[in-house]
TORKOL-4160 file (C-alpha; in steps of 0.2 Angstrom, whole numbers, padded with zeros to 4 digits, m for minus):
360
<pt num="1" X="0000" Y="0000" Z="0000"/>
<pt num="2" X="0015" Y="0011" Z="0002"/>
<pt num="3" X="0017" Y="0016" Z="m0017"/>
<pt num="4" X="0000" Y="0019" Z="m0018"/>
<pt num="5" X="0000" Y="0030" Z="m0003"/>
<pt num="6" X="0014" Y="0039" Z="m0012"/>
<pt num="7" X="0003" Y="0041" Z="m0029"/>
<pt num="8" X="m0009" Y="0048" Z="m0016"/>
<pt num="9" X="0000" Y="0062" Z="m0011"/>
<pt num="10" X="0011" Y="0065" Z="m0026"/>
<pt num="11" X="m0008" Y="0068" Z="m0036"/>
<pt num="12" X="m0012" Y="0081" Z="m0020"/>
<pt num="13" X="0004" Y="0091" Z="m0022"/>
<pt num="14" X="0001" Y="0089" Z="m0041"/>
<pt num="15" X="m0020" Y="0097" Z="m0039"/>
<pt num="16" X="m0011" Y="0111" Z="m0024"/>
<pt num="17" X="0004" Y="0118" Z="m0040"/>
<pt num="18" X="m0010" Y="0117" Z="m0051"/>
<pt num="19" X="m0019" Y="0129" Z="m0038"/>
<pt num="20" X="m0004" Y="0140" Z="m0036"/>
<pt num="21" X="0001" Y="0141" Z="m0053"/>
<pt num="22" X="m0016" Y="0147" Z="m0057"/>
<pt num="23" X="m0017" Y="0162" Z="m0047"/>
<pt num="24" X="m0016" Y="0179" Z="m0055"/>
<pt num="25" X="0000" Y="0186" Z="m0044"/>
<pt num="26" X="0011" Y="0170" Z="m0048"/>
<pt num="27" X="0016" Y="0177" Z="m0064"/>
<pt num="28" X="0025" Y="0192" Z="m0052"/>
<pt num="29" X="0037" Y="0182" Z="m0045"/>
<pt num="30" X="0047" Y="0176" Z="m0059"/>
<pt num="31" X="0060" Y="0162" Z="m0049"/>
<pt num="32" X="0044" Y="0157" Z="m0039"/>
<pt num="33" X="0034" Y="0153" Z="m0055"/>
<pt num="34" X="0049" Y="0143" Z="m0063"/>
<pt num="35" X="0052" Y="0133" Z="m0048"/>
<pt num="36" X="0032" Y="0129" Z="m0048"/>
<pt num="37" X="0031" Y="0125" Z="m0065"/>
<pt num="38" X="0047" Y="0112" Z="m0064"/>
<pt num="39" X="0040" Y="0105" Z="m0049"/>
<pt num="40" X="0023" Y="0101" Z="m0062"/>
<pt num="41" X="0033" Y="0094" Z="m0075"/>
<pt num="42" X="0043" Y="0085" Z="m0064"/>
<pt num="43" X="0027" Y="0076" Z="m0057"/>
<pt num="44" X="0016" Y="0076" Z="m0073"/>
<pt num="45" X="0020" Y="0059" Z="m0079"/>
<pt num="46" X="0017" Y="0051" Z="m0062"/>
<pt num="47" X="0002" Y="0058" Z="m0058"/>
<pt num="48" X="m0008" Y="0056" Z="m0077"/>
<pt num="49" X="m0002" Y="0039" Z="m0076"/>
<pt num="50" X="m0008" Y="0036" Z="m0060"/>
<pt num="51" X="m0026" Y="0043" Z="m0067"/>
<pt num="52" X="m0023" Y="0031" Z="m0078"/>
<pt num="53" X="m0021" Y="0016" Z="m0067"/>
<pt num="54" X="m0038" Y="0020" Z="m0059"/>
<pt num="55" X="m0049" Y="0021" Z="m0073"/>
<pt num="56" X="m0041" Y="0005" Z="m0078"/>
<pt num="57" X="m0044" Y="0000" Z="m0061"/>
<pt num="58" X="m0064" Y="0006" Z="m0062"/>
<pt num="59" X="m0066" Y="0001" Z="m0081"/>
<pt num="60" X="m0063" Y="m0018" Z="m0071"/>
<pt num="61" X="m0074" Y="m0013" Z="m0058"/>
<pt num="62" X="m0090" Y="m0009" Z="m0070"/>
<pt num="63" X="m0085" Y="m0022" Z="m0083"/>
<pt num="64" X="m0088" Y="m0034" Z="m0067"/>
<pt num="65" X="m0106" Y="m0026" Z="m0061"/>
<pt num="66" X="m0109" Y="m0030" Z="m0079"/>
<pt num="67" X="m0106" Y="m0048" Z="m0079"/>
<pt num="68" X="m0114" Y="m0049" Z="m0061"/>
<pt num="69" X="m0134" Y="m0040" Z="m0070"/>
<pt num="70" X="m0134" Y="m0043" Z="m0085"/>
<pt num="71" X="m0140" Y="m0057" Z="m0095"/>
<pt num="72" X="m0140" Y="m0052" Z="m0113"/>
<pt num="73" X="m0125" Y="m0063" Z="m0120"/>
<pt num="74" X="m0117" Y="m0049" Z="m0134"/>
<pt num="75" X="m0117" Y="m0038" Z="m0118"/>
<pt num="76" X="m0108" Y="m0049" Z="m0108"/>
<pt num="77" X="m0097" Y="m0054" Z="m0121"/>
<pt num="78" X="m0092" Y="m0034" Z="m0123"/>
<pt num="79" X="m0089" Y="m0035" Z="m0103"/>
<pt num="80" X="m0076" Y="m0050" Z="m0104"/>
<pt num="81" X="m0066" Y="m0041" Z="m0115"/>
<pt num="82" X="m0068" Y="m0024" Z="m0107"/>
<pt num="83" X="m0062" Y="m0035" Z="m0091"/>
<pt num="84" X="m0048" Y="m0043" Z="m0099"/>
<pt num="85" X="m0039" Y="m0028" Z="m0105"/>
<pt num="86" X="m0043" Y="m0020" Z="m0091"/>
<pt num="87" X="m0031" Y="m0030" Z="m0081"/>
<pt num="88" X="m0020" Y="m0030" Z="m0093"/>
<pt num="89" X="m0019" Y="m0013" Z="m0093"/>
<pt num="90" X="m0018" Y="m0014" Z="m0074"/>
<pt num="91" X="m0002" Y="m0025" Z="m0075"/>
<pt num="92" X="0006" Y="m0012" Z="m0087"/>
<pt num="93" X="0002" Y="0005" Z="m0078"/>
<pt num="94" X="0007" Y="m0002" Z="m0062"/>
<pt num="95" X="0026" Y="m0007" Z="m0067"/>
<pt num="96" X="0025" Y="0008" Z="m0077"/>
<pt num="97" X="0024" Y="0017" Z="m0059"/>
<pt num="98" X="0034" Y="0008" Z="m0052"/>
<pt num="99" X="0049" Y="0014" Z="m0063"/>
<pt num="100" X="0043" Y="0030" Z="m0064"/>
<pt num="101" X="0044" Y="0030" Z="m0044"/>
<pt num="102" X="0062" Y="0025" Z="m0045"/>
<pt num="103" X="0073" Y="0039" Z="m0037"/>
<pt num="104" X="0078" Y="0049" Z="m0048"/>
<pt num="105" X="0101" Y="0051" Z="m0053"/>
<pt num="106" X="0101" Y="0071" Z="m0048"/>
<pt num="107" X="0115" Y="0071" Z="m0065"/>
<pt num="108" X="0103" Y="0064" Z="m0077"/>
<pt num="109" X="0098" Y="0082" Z="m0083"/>
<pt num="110" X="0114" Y="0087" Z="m0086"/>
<pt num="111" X="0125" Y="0092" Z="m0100"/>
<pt num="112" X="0141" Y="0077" Z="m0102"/>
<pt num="113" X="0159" Y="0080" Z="m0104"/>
<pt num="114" X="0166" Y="0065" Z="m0116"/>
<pt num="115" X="0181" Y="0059" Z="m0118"/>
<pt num="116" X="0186" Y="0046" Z="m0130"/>
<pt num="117" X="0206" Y="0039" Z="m0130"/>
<pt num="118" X="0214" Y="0026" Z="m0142"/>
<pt num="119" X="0217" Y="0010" Z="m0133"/>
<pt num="120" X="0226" Y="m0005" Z="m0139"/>
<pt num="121" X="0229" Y="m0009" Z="m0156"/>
<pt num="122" X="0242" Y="0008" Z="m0163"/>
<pt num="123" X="0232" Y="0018" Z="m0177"/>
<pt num="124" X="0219" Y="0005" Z="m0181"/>
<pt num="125" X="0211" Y="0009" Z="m0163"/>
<pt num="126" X="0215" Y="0028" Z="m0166"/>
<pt num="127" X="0205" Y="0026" Z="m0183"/>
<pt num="128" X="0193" Y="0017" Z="m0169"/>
<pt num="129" X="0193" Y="0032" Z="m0158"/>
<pt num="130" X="0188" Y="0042" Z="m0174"/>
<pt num="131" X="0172" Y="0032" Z="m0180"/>
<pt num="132" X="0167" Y="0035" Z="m0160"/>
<pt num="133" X="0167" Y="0050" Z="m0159"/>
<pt num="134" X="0159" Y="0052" Z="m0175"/>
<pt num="135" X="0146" Y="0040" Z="m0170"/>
<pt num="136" X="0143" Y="0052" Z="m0156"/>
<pt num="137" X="0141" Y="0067" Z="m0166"/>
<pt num="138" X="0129" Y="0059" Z="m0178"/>
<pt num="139" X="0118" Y="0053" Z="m0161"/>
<pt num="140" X="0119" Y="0069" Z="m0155"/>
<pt num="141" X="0112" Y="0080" Z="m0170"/>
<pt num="142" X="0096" Y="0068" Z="m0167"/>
<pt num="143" X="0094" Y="0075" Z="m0150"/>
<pt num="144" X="0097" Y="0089" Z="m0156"/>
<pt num="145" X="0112" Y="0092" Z="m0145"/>
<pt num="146" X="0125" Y="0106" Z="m0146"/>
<pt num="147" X="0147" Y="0100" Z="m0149"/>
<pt num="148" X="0158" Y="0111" Z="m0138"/>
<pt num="149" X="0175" Y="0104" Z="m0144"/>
<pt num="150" X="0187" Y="0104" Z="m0130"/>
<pt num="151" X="0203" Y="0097" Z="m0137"/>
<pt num="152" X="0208" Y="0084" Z="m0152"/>
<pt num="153" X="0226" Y="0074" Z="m0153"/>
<pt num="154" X="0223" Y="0068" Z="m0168"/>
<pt num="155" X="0236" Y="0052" Z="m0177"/>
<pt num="156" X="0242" Y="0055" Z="m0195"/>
<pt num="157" X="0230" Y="0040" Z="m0204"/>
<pt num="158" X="0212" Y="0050" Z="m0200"/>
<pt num="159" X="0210" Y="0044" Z="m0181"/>
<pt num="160" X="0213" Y="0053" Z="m0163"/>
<pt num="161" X="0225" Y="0046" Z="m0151"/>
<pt num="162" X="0211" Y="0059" Z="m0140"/>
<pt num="163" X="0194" Y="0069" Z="m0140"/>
<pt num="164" X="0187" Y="0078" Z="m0126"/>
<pt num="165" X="0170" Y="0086" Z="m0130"/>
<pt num="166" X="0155" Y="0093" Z="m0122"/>
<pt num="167" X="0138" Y="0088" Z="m0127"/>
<pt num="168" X="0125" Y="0101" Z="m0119"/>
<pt num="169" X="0108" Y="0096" Z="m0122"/>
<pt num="170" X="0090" Y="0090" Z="m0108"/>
<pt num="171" X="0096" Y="0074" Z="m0100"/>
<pt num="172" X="0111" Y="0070" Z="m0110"/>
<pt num="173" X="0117" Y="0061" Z="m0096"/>
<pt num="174" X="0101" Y="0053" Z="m0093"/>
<pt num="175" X="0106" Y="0043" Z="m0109"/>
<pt num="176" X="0124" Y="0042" Z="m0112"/>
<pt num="177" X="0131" Y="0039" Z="m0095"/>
<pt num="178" X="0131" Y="0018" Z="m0100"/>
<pt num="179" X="0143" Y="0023" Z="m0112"/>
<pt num="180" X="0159" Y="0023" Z="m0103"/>
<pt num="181" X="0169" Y="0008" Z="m0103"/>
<pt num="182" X="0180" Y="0000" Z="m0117"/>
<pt num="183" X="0173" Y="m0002" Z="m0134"/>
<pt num="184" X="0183" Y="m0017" Z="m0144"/>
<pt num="185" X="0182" Y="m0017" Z="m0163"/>
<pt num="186" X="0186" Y="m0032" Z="m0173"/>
<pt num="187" X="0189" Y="m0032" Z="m0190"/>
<pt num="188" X="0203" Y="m0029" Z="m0207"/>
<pt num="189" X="0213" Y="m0013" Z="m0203"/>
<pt num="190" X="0214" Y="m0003" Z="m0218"/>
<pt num="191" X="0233" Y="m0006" Z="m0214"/>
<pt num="192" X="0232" Y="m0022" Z="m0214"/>
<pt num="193" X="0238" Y="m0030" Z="m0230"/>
<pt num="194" X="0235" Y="m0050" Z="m0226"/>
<pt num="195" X="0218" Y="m0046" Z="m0223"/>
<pt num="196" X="0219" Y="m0052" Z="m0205"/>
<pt num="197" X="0205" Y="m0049" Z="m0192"/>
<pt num="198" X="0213" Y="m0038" Z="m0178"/>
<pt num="199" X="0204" Y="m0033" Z="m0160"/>
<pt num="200" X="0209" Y="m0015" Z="m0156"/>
<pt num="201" X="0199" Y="m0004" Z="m0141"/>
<pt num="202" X="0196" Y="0012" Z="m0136"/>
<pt num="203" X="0191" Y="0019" Z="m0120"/>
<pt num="204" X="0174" Y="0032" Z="m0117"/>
<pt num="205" X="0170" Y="0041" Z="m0101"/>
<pt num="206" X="0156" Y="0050" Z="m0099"/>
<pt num="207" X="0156" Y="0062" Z="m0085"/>
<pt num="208" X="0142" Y="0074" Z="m0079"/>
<pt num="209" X="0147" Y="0093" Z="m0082"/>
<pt num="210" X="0151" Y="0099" Z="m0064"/>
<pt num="211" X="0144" Y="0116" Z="m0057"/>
<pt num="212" X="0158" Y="0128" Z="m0046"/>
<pt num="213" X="0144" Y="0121" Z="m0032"/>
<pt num="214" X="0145" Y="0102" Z="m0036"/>
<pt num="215" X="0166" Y="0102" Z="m0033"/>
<pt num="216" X="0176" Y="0114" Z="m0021"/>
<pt num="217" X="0189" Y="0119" Z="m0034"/>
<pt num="218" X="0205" Y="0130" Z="m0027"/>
<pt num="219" X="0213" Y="0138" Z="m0041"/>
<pt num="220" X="0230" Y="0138" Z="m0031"/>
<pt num="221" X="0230" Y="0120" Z="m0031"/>
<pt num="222" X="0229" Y="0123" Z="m0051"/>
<pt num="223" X="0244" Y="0127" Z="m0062"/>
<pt num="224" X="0245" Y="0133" Z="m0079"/>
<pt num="225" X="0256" Y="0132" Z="m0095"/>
<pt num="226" X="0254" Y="0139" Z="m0111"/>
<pt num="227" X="0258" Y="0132" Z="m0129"/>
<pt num="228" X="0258" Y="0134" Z="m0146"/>
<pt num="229" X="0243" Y="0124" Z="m0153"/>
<pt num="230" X="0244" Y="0109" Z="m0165"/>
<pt num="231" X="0234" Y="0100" Z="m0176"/>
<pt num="232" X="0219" Y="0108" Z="m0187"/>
<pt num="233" X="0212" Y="0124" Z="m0181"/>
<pt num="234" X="0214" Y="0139" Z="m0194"/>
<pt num="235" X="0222" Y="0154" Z="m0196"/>
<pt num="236" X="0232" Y="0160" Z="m0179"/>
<pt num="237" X="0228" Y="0145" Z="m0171"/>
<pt num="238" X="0244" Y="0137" Z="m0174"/>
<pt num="239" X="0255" Y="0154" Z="m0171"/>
<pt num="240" X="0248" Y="0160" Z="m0155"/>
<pt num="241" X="0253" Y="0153" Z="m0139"/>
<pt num="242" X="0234" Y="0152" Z="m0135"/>
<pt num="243" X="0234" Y="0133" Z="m0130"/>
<pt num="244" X="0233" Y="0128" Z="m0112"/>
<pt num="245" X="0240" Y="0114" Z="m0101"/>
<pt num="246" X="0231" Y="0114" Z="m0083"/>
<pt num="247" X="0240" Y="0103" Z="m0070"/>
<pt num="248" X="0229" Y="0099" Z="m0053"/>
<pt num="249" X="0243" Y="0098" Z="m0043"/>
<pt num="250" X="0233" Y="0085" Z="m0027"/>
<pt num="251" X="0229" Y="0073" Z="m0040"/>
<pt num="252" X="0240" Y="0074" Z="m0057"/>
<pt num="253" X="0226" Y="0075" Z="m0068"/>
<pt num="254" X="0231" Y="0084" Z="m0083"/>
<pt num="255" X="0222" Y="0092" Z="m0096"/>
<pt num="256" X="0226" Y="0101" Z="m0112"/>
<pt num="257" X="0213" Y="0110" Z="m0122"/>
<pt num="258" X="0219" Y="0121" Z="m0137"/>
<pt num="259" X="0202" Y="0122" Z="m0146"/>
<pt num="260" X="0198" Y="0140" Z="m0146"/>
<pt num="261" X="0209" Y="0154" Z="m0153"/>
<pt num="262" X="0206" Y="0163" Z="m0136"/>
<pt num="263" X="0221" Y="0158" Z="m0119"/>
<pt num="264" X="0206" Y="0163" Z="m0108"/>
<pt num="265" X="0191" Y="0151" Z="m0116"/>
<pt num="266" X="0205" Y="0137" Z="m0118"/>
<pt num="267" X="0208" Y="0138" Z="m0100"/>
<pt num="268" X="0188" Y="0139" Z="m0095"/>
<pt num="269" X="0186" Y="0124" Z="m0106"/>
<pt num="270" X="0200" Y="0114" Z="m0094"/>
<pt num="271" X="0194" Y="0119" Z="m0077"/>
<pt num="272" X="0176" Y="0114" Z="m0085"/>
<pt num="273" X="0183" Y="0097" Z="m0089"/>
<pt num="274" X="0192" Y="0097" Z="m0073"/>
<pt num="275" X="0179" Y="0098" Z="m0061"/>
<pt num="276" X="0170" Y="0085" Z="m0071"/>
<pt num="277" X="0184" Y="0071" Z="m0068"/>
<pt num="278" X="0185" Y="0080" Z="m0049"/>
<pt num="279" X="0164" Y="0077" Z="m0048"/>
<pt num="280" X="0168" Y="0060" Z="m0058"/>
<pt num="281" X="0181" Y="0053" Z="m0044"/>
<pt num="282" X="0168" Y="0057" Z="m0032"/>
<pt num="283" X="0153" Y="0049" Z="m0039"/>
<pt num="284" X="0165" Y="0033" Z="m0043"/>
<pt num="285" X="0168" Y="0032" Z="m0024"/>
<pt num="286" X="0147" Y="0034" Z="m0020"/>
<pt num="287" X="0145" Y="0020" Z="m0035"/>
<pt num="288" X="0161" Y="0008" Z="m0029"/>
<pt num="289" X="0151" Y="0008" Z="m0009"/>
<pt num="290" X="0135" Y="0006" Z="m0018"/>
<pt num="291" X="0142" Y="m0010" Z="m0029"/>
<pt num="292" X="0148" Y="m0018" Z="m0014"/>
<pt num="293" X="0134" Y="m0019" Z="m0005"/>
<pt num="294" X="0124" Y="m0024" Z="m0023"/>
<pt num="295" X="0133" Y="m0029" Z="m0038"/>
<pt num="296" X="0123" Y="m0021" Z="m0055"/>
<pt num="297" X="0126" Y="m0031" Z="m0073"/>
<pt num="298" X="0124" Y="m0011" Z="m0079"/>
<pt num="299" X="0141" Y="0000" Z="m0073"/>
<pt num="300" X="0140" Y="0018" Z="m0074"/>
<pt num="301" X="0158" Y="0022" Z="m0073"/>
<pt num="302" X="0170" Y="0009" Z="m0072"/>
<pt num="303" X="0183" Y="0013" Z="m0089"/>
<pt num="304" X="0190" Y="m0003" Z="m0087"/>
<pt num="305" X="0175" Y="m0014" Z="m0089"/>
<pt num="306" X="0173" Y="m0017" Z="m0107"/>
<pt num="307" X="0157" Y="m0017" Z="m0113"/>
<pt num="308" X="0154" Y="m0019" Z="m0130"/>
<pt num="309" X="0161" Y="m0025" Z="m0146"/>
<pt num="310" X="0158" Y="m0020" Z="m0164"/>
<pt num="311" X="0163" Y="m0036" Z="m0175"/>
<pt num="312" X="0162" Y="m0028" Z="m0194"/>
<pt num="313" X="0164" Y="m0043" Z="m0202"/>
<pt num="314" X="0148" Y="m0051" Z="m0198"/>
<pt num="315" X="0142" Y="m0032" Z="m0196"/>
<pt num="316" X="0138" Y="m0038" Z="m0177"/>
<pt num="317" X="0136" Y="m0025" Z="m0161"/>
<pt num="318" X="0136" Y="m0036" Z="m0143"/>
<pt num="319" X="0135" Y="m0028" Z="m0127"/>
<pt num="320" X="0142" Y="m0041" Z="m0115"/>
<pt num="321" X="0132" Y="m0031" Z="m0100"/>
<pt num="322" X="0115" Y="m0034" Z="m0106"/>
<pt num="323" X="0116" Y="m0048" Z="m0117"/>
<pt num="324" X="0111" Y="m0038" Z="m0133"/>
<pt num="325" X="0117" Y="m0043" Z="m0150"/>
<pt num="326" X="0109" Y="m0031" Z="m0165"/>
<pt num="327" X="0115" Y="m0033" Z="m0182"/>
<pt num="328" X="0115" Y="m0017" Z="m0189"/>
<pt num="329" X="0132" Y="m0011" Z="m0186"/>
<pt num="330" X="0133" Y="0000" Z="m0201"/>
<pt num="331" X="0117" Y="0011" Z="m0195"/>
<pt num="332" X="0126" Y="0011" Z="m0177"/>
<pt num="333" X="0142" Y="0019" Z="m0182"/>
<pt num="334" X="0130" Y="0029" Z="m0192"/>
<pt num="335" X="0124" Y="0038" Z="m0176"/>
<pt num="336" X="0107" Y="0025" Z="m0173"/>
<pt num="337" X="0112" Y="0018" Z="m0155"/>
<pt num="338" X="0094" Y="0024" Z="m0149"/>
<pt num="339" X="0090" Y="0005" Z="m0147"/>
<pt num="340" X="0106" Y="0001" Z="m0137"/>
<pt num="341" X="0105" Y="0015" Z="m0123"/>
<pt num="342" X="0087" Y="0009" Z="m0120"/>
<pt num="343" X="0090" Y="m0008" Z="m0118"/>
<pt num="344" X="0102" Y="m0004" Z="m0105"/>
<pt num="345" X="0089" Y="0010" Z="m0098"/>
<pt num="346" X="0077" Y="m0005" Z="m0096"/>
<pt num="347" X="0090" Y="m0017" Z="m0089"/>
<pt num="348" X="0097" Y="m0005" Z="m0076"/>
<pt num="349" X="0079" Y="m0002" Z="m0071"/>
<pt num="350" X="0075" Y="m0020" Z="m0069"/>
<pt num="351" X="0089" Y="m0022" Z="m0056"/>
<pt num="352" X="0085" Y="m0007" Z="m0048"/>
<pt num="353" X="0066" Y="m0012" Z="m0045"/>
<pt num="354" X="0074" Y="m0029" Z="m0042"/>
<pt num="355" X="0086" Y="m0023" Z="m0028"/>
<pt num="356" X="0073" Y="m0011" Z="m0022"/>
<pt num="357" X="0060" Y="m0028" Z="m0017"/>
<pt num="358" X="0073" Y="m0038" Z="m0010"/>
<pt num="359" X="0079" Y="m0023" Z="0001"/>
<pt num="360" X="0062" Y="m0016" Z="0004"/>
């Protein structure tokens, strides 16, 4: 009865914003009116899917009386099926609740900082590292989500040794965050001359864009070097000492960014991507004393588990977390991944609800 009890009161609060947001003053107070109206979104799915739920709930109620008065045999036959998907329809809302009652990541709205690296296998996994992040960028004009570049060490062959990018966009966390891990490719390197399969990798972490209020960042524990940029970038890019090298002293973590044209916007970009990876360390810790007290199939930020292979020759995608297999590896590298993050949406749901009974 708990969840319902909860449905209860969510629906109230739901009525009581729609109360306040209908009052002629509201519109006064500006931050007051946003606040209300996110609260209203926020709760709008719950509650029209619990109204939902109980009109299914009556429709089985009345379809019941019916079978119970009447006697005319087309009527009752109309009942029994009004019954039958009335339940069915009661099954369905009421798992649909339950997800929807699952608590919420507070990072799932945000923008994500991505960073992509080469792993084994020399400039076939660079090429790798390429085709990723162009698979990202493709995925990314669907949701129609912006590209902030933040830095690219590209090889000589077409591929990047490294990319670090922002993708700012609602709730690109929310559906990229099963992402990080190590993505393995097998097939013919175009530098391959025997025609040999090879298995090269390349590692993606995806880290929620941190706020100044998310990490306590001291600039003195910061230092900073300046360098002339490399690679494609245009005219001055590459006869300025624009680029920027940002040491964080208490943990070694560098970071390069030499992007922009502008020393002041490179170095914004690497504190942005520093307190992401400082936020990151800290939300590995939360999710390392979370995992041993359950294990999850679904990891979240683990860069050394590998999670998926790409087999070109059979034109295969696994995802060894899941158990997926989809063979439509040309439309995946294409940007089409839709499919994939759902099914690991559903799976890491699934456990959750799991975990949630067997601890409740």
């Amino acid at each position: 009865m708990e969840m319902f009890d909860k449905l209860e009161d969510t629906e109230r609060r739901f009525e009581e914003l729609q109360a306040e947001l209908s009052e002629p003053t509201v519109t006064n107070d500006t931050a007051r009116f946003r606040k209300l109206m996110k609260e209203q979104n926020d709760l709008g799915e719950v509650v029209g899917t619990y109204r939902e739920y109980k009109q299914a709930k009556k429709n089985i109620e009345d379809s019941l009386a019916l079978l119970d008065t009447e006697s005319d045999e087309e009527l009752r036959e109309l009942a029994k099926e009004e019954l039958a998907q009335g339940k069915a329809d009661v099954e369905s809302l009421e798992q649909k609740l339950k997800i929807l009652l699952l608590p919420k990541d507070p990072n799932d709205e945000k923008n994500v900082i991505v960073e992509i690296r080469a792993g084994a296998g020399g400039d076939e996994a660079a090429l790798f590292a390429a085709e990723l992040f162009r698979m990202y960028q493709k995925y990314a004009e669907t949701q129609r989500w912006k590209i902030d570049m933040m830095n690219m060490n590209e090889s000589g062959i077409g591929g990047c040794k490294e990319v670090i990018f922002m993708i700012e966009g609602n709730g690109a966390y929310s559906k990229l965050k099963y992402e990080s891990g190590v993505h393995r490719v097998q097939r013919i390197p175009v530098t391959e001359s025997g025609g040999r399969i090879h298995t090269s990798t390349a590692t993606v972490a995806i880290m929620p864009e941190a706020e100044e209020v998310d990490v306590q960042l001291d600039l003195n524990d910061c230092r900073f070097d300046v360098f002339r940029s490399s690679g494609n970038g245009g005219q001055c890019v590459n006869t300025t000492d624009s680029a920027v090298r940002l040491t964080h002293i208490p943990t070694g973590i560098v970071i390069s960014c030499q992007d922009e044209k502008s020393q002041l916007k490179n170095r914004d970009k690497a504190l942005k991507v520093l307190r992401s990876r400082l936020y990151e360390l800290e939300l590995e810790k939360a999710h390392d004393a979370e995992a041993a007290a359950r294990k999850s199939q679904v990891g979240t930020g683990d860069r050394s588990e590998k999670i998926r292979t790409y087999n070109f020759p059979q034109g295969r995608l696994t995802d060894h977390r899941i158990g997926l297999t989809i063979y439509k590896l040309e439309k995946v590298m294409d940007g089409d991944i839709q499919e994939i993050i759902d099914a690991c949406i559903a799976a890491d749901q699934a456990i959750r609800l799991s975990n949630l009974y067997e601890n409740g």
